[in-house]
N, CA, C and O atoms as a Maestro MAE file, in Angstrom:
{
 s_m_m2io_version
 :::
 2.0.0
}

f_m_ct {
 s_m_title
 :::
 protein
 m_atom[324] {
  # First column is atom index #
  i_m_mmod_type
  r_m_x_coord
  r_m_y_coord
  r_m_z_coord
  i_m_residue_number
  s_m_chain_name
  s_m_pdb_residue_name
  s_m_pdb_atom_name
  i_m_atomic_number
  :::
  1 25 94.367 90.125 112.818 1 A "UNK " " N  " 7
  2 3 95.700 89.686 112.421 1 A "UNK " " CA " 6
  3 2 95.588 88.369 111.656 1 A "UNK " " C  " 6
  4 15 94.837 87.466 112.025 1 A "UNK " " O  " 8
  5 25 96.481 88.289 110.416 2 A "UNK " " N  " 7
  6 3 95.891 87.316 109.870 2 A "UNK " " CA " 6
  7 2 97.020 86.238 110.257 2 A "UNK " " C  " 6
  8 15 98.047 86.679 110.773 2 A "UNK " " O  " 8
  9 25 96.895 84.795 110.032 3 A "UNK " " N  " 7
  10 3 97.912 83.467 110.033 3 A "UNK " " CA " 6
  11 2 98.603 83.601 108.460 3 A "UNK " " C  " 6
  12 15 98.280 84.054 107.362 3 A "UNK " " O  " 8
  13 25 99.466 83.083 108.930 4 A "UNK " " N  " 7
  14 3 100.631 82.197 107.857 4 A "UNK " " CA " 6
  15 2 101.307 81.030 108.228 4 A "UNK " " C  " 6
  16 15 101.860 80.738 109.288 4 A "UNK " " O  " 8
  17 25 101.144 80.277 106.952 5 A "UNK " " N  " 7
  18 3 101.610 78.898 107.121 5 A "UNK " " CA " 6
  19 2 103.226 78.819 107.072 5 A "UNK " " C  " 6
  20 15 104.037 78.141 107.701 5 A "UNK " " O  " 8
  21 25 103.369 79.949 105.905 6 A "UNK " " N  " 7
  22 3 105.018 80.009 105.293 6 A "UNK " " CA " 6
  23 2 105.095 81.433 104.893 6 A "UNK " " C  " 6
  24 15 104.125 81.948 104.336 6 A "UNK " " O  " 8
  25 25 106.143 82.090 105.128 7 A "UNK " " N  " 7
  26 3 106.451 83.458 104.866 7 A "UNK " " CA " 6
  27 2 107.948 83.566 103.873 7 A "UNK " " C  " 6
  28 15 108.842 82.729 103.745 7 A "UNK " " O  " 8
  29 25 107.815 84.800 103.318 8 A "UNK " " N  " 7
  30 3 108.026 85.030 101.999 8 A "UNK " " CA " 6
  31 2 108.530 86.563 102.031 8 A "UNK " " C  " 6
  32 15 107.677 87.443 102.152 8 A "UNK " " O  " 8
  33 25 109.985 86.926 101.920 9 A "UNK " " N  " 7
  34 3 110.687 88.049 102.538 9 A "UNK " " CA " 6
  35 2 111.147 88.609 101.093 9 A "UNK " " C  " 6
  36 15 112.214 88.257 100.590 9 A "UNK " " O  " 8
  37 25 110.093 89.672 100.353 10 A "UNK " " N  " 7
  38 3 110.653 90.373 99.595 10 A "UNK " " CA " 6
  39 2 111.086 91.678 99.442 10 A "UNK " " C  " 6
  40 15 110.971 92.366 98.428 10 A "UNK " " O  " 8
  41 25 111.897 92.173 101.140 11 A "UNK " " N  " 7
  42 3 111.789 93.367 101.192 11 A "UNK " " CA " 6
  43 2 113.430 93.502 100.019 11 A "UNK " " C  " 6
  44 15 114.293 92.689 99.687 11 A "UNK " " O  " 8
  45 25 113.230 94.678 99.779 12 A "UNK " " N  " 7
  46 3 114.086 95.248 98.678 12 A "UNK " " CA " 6
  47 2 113.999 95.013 97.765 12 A "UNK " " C  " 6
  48 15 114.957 95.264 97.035 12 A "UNK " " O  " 8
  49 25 112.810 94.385 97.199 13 A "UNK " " N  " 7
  50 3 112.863 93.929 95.562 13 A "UNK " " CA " 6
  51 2 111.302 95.092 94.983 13 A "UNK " " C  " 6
  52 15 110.281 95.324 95.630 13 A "UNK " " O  " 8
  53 25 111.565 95.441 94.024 14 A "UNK " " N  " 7
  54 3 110.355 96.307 93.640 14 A "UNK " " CA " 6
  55 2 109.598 94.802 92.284 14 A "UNK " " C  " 6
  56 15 109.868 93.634 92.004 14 A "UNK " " O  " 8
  57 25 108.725 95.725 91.911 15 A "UNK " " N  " 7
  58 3 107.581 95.443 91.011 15 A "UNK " " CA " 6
  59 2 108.307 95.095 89.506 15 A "UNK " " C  " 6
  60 15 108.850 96.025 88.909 15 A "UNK " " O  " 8
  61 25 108.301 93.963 89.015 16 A "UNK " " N  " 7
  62 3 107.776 92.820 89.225 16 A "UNK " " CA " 6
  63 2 108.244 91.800 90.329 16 A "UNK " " C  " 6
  64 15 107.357 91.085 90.796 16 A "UNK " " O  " 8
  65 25 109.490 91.647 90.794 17 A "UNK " " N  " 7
  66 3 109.906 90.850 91.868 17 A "UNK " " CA " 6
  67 2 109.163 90.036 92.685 17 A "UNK " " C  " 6
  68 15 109.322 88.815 92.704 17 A "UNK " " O  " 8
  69 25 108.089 90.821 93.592 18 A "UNK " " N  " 7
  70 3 107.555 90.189 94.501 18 A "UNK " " CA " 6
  71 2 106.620 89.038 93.801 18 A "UNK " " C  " 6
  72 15 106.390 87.836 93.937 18 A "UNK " " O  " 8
  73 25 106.343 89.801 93.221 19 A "UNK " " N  " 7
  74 3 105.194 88.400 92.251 19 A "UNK " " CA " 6
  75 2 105.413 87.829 92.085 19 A "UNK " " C  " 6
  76 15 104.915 86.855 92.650 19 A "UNK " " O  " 8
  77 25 106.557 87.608 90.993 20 A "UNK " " N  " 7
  78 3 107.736 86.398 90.448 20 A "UNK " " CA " 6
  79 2 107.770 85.755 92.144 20 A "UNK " " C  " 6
  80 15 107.025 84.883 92.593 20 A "UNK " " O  " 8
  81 25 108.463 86.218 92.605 21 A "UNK " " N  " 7
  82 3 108.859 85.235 93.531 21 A "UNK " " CA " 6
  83 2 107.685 84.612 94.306 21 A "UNK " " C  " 6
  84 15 107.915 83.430 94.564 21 A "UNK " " O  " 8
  85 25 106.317 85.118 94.823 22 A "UNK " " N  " 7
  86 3 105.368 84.643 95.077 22 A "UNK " " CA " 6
  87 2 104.562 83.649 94.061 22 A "UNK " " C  " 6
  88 15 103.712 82.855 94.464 22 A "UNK " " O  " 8
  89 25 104.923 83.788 92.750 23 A "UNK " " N  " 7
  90 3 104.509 83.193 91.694 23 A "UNK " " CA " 6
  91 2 105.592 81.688 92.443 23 A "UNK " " C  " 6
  92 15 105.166 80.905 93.292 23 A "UNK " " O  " 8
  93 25 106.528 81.663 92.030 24 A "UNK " " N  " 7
  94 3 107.328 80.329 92.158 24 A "UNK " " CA " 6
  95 2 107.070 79.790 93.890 24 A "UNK " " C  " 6
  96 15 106.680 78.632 94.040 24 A "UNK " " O  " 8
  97 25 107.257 80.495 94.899 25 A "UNK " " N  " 7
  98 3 107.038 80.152 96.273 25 A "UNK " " CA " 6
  99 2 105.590 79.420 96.590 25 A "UNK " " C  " 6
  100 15 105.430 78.525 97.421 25 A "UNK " " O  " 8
  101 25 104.381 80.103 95.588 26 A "UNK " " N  " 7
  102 3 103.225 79.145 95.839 26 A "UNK " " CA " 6
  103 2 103.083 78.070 95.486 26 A "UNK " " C  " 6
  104 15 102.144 77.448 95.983 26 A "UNK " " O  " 8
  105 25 103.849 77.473 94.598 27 A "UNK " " N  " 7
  106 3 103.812 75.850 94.118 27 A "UNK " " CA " 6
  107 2 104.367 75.040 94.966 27 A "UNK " " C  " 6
  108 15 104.388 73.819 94.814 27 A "UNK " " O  " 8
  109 25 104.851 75.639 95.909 28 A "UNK " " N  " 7
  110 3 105.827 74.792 96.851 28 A "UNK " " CA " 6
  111 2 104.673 74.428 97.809 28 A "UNK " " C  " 6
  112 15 104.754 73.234 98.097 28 A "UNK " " O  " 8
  113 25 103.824 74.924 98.292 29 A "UNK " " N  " 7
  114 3 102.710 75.008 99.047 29 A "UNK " " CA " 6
  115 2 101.495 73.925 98.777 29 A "UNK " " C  " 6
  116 15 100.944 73.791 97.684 29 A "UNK " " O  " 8
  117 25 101.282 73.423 99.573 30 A "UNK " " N  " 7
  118 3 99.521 72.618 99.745 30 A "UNK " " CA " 6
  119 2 99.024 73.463 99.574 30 A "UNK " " C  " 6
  120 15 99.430 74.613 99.742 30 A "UNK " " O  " 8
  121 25 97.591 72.959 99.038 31 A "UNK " " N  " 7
  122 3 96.626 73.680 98.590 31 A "UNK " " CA " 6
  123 2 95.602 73.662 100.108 31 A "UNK " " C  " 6
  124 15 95.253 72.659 100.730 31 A "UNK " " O  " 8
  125 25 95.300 75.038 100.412 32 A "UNK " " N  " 7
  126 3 94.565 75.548 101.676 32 A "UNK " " CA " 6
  127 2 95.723 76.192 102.846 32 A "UNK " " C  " 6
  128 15 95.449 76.642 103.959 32 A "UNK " " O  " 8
  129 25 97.034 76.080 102.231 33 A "UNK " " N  " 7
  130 3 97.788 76.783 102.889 33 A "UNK " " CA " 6
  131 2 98.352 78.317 102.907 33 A "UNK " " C  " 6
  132 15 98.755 78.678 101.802 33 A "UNK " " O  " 8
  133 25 98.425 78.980 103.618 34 A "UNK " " N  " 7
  134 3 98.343 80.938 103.270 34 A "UNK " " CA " 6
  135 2 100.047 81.109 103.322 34 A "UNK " " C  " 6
  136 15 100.844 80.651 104.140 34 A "UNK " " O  " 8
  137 25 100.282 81.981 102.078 35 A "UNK " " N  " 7
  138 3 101.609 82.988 101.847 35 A "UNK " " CA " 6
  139 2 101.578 84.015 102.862 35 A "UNK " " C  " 6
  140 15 100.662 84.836 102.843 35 A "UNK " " O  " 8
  141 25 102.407 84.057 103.676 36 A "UNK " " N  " 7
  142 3 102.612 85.867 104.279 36 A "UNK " " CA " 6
  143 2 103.810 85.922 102.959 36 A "UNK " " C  " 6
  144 15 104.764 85.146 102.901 36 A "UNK " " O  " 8
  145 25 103.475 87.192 101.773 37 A "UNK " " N  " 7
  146 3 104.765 87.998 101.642 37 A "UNK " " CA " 6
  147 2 105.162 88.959 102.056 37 A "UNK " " C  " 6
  148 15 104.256 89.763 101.837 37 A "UNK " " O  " 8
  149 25 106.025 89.514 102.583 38 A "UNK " " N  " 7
  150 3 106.162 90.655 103.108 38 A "UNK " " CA " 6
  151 2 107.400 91.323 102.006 38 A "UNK " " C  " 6
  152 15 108.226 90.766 101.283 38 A "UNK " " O  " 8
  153 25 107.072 92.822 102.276 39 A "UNK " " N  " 7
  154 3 107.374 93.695 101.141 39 A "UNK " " CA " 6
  155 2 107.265 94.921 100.912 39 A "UNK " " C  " 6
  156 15 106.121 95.311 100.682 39 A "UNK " " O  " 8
  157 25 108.073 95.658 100.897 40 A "UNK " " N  " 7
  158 3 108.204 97.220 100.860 40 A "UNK " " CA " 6
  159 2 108.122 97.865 99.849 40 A "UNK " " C  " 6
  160 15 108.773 98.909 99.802 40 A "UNK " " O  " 8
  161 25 107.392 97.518 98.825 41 A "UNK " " N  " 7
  162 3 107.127 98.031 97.546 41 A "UNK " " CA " 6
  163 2 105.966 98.002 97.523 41 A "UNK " " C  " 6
  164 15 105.350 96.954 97.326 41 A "UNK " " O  " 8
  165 25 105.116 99.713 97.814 42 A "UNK " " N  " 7
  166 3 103.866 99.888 97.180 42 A "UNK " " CA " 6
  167 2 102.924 98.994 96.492 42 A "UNK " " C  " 6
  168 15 101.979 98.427 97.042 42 A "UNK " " O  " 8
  169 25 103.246 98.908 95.248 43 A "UNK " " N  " 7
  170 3 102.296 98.575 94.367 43 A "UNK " " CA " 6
  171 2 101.806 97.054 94.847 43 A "UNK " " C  " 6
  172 15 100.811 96.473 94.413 43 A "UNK " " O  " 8
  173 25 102.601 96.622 95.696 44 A "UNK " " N  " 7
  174 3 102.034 95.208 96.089 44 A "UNK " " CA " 6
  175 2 100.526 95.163 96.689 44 A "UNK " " C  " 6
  176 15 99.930 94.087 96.747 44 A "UNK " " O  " 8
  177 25 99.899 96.447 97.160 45 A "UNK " " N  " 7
  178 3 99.067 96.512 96.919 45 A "UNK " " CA " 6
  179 2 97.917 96.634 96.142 45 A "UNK " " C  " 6
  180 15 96.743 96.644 96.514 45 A "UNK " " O  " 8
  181 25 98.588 96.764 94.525 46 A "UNK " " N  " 7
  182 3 97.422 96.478 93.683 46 A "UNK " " CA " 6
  183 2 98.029 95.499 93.362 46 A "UNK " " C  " 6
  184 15 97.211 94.590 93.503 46 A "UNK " " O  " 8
  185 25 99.293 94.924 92.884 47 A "UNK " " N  " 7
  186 3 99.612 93.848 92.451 47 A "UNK " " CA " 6
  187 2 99.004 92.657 92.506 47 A "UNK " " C  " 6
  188 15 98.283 92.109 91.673 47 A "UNK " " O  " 8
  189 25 99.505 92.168 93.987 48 A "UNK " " N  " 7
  190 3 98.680 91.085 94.789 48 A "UNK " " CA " 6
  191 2 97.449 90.501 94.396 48 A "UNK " " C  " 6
  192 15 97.222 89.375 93.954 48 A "UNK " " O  " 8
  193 25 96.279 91.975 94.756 49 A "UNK " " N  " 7
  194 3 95.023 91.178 94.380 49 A "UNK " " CA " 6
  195 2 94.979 90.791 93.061 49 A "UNK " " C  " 6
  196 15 94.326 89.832 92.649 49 A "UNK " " O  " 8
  197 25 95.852 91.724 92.204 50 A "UNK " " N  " 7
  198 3 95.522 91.123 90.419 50 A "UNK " " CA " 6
  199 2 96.084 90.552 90.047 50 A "UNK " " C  " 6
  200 15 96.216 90.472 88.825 50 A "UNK " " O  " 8
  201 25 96.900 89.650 91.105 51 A "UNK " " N  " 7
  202 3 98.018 88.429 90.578 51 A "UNK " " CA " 6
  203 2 97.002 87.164 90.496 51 A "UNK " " C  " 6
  204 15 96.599 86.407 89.613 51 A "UNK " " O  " 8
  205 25 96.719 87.419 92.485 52 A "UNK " " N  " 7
  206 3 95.271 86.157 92.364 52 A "UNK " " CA " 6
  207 2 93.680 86.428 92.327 52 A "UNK " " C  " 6
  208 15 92.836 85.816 92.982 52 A "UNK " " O  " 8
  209 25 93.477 87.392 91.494 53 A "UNK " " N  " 7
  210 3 92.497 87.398 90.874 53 A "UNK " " CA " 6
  211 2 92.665 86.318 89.355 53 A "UNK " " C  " 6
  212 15 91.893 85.410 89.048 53 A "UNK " " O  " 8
  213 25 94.022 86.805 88.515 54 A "UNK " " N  " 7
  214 3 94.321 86.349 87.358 54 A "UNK " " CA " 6
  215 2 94.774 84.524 87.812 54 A "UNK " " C  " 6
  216 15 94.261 83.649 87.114 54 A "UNK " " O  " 8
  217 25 95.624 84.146 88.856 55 A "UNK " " N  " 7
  218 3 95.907 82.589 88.969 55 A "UNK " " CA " 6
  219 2 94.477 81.907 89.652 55 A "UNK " " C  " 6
  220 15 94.499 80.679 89.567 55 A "UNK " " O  " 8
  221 25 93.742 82.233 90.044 56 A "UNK " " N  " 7
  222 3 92.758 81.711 91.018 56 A "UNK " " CA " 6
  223 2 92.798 81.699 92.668 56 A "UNK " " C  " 6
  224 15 91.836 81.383 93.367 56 A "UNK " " O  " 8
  225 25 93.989 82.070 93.118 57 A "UNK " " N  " 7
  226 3 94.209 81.912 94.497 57 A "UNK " " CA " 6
  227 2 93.357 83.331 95.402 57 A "UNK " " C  " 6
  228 15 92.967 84.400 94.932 57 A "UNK " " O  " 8
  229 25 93.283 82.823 96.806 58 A "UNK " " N  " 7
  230 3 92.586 83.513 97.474 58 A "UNK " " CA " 6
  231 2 93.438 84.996 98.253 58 A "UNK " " C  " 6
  232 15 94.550 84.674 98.671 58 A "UNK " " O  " 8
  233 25 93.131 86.302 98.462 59 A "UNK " " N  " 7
  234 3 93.683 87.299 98.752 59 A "UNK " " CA " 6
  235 2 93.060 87.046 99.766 59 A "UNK " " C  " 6
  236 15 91.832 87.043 99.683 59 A "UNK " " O  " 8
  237 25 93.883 86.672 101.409 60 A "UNK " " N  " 7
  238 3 93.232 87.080 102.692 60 A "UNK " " CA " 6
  239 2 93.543 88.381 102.992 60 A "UNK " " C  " 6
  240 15 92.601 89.174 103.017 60 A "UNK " " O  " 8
  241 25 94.405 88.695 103.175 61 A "UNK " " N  " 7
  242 3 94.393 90.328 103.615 61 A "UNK " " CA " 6
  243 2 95.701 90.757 103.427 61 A "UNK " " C  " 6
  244 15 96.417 89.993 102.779 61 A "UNK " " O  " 8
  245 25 96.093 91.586 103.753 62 A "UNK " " N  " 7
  246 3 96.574 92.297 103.515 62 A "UNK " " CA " 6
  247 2 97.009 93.415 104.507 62 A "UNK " " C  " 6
  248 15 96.089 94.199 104.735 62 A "UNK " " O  " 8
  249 25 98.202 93.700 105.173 63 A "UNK " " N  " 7
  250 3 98.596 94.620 106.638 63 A "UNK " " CA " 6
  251 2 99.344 94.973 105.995 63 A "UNK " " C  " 6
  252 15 99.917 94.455 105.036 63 A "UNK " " O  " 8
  253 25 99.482 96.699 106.857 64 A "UNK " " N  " 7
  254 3 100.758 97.563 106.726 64 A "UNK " " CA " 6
  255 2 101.067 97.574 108.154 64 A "UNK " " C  " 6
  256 15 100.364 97.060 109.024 64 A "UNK " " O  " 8
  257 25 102.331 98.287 108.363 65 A "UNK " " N  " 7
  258 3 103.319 98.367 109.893 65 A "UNK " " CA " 6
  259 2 104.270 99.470 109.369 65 A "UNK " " C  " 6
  260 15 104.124 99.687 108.166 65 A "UNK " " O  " 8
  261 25 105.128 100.153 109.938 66 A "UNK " " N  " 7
  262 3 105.577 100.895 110.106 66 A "UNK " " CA " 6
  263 2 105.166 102.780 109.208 66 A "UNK " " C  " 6
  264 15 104.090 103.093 108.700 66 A "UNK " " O  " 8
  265 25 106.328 103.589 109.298 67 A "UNK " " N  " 7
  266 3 106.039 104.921 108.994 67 A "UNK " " CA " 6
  267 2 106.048 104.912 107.419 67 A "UNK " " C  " 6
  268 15 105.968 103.905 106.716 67 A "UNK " " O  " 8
  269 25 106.168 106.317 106.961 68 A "UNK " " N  " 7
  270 3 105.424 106.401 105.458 68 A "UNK " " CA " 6
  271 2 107.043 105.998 104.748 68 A "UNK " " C  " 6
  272 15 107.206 105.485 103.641 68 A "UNK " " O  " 8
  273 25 108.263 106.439 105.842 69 A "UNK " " N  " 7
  274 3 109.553 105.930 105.168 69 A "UNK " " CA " 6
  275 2 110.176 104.661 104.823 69 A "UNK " " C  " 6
  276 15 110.931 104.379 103.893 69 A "UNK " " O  " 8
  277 25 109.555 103.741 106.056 70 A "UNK " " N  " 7
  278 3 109.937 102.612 106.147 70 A "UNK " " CA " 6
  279 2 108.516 101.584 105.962 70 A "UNK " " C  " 6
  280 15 108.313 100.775 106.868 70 A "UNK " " O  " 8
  281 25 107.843 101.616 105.144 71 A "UNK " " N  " 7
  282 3 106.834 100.765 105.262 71 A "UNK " " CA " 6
  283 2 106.818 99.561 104.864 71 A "UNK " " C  " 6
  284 15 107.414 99.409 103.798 71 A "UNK " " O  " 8
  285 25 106.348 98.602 105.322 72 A "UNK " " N  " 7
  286 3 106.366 97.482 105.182 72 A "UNK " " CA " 6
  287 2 104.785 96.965 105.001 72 A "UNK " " C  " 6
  288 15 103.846 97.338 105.703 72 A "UNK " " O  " 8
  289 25 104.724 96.127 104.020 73 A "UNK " " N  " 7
  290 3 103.426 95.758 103.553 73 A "UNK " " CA " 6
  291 2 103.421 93.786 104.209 73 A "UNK " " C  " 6
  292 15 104.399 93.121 104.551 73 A "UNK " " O  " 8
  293 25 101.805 93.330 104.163 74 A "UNK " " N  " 7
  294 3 102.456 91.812 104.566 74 A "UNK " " CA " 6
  295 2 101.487 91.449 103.718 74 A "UNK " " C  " 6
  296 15 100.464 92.101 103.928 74 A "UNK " " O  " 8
  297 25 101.337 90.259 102.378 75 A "UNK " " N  " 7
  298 3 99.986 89.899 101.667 75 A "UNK " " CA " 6
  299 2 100.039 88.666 102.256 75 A "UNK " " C  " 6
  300 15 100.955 87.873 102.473 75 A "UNK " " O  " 8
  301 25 98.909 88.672 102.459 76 A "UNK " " N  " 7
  302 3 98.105 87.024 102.861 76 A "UNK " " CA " 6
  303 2 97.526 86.469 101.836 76 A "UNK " " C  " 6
  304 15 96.524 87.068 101.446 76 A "UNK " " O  " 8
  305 25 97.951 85.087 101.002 77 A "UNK " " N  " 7
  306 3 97.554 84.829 99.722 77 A "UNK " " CA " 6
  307 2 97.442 83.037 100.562 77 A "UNK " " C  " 6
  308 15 98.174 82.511 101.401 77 A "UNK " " O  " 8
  309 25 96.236 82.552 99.878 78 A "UNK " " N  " 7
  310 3 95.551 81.563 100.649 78 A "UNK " " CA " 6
  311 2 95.490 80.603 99.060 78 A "UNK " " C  " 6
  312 15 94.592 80.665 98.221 78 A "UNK " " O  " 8
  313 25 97.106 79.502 98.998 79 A "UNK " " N  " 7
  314 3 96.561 78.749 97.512 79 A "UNK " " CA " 6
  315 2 95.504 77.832 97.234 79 A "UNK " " C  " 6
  316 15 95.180 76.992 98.073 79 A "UNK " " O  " 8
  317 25 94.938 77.921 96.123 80 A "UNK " " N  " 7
  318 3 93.472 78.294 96.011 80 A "UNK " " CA " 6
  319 2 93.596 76.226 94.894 80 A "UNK " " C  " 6
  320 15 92.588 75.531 94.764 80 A "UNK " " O  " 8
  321 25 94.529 75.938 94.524 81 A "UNK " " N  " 7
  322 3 94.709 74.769 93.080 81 A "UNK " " CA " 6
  323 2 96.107 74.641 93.547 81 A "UNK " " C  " 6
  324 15 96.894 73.908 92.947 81 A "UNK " " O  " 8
  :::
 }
 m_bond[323] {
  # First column is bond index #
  i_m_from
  i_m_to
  i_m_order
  :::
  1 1 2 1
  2 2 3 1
  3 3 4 2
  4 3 5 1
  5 5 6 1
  6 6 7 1
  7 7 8 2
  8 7 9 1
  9 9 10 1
  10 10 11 1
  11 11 12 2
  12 11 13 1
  13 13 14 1
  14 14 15 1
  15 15 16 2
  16 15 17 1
  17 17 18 1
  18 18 19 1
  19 19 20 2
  20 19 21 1
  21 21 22 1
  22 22 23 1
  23 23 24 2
  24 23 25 1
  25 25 26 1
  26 26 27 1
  27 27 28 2
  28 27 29 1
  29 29 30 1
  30 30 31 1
  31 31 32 2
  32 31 33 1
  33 33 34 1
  34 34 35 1
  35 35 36 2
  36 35 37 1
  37 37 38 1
  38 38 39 1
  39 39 40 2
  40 39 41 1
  41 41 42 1
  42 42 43 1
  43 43 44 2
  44 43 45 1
  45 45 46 1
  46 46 47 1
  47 47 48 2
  48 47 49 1
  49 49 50 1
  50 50 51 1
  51 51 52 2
  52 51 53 1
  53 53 54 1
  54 54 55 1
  55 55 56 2
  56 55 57 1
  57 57 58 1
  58 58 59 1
  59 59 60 2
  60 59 61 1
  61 61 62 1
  62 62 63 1
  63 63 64 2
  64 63 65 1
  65 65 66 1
  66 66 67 1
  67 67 68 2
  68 67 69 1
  69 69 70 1
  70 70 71 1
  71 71 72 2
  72 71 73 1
  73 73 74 1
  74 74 75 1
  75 75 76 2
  76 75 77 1
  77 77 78 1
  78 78 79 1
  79 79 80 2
  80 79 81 1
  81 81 82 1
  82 82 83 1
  83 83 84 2
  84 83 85 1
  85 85 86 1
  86 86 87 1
  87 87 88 2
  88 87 89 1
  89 89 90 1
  90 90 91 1
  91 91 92 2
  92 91 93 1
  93 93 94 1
  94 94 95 1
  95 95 96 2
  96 95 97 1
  97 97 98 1
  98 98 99 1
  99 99 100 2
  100 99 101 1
  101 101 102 1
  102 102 103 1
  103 103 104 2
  104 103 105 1
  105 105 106 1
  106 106 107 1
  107 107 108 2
  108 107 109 1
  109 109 110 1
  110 110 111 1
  111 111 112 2
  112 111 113 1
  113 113 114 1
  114 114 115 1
  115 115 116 2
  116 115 117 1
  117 117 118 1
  118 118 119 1
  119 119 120 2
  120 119 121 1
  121 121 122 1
  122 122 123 1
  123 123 124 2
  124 123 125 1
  125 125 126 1
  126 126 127 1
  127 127 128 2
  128 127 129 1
  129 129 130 1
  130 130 131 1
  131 131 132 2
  132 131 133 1
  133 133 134 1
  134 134 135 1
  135 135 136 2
  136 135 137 1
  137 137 138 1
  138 138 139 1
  139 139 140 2
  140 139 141 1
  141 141 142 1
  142 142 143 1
  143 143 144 2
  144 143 145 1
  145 145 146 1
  146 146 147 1
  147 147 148 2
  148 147 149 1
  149 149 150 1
  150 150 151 1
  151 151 152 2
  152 151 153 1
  153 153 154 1
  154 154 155 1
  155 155 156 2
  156 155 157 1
  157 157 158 1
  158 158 159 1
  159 159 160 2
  160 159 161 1
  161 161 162 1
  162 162 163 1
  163 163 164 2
  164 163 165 1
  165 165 166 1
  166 166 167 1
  167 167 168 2
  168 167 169 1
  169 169 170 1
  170 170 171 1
  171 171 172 2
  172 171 173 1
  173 173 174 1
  174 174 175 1
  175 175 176 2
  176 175 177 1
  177 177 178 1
  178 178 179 1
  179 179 180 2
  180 179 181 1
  181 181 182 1
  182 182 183 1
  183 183 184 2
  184 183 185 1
  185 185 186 1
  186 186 187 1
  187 187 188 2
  188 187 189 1
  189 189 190 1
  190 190 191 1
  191 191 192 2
  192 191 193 1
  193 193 194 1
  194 194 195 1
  195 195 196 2
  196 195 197 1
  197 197 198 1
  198 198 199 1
  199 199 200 2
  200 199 201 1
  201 201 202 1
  202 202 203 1
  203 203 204 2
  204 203 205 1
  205 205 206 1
  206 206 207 1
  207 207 208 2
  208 207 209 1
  209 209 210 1
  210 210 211 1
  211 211 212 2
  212 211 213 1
  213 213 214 1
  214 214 215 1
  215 215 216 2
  216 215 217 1
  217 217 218 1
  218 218 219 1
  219 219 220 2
  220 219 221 1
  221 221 222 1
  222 222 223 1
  223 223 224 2
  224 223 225 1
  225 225 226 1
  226 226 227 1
  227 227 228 2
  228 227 229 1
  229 229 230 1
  230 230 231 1
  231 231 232 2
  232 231 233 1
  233 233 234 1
  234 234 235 1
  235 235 236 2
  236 235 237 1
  237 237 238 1
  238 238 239 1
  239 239 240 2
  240 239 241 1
  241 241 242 1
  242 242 243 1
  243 243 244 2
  244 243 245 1
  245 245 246 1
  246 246 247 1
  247 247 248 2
  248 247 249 1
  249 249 250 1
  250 250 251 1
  251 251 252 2
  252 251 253 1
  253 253 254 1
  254 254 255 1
  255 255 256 2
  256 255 257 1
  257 257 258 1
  258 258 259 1
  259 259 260 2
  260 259 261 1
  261 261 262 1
  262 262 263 1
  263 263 264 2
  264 263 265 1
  265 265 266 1
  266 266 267 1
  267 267 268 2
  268 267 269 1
  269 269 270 1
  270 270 271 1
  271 271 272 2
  272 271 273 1
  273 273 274 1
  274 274 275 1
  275 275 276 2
  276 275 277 1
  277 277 278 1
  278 278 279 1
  279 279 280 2
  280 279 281 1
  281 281 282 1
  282 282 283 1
  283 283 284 2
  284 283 285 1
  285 285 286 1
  286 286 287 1
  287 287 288 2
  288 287 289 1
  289 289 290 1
  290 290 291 1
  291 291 292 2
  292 291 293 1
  293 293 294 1
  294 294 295 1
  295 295 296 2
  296 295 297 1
  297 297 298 1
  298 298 299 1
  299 299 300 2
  300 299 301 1
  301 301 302 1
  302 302 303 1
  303 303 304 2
  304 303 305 1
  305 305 306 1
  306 306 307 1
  307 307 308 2
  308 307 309 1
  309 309 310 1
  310 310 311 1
  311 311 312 2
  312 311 313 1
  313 313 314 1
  314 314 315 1
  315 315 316 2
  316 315 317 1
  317 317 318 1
  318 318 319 1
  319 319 320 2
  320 319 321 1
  321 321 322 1
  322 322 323 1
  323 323 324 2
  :::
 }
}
């Protein structure tokens, strides 16, 4: 199970959304401190890693929770600058 310093509630927003908003929510952050976003839109699983692959920040992990209807995703993004 991973930690979070500050969490980040983008359920109902699809692709691009979560990013954008994880894009602006990480500046608010010290550097060595972890994003939980949480988020019900698929693609946040490729998204994520190729958001901070492309800014420099660190991908800790990454959890799912519930059924295939209601799923909920959580990214652990660790700012990296």
């Amino acid at each position: 199970m991973n930690q979070s310093d500050v969490k980040l509630d983008t359920l109902g927003y699809f692709c691009p959304m979560p990013i954008i908003m994880t894009s602006k929510k990480i500046k608010e952050l010290a550097v060595g401190q972890v994003l939980e976003v949480i988020s019900d839109d698929e693609g946040i699983k490729k998204d994520m890693p190729a958001w901070c692959q492309t800014t420099g920040h660190h991908m800790v992990g990454l959890e799912e929770e519930g059924q295939a209807d209601k799923r909920v995703f959580k990214a652990f993004v660790k700012k990296a600058k």
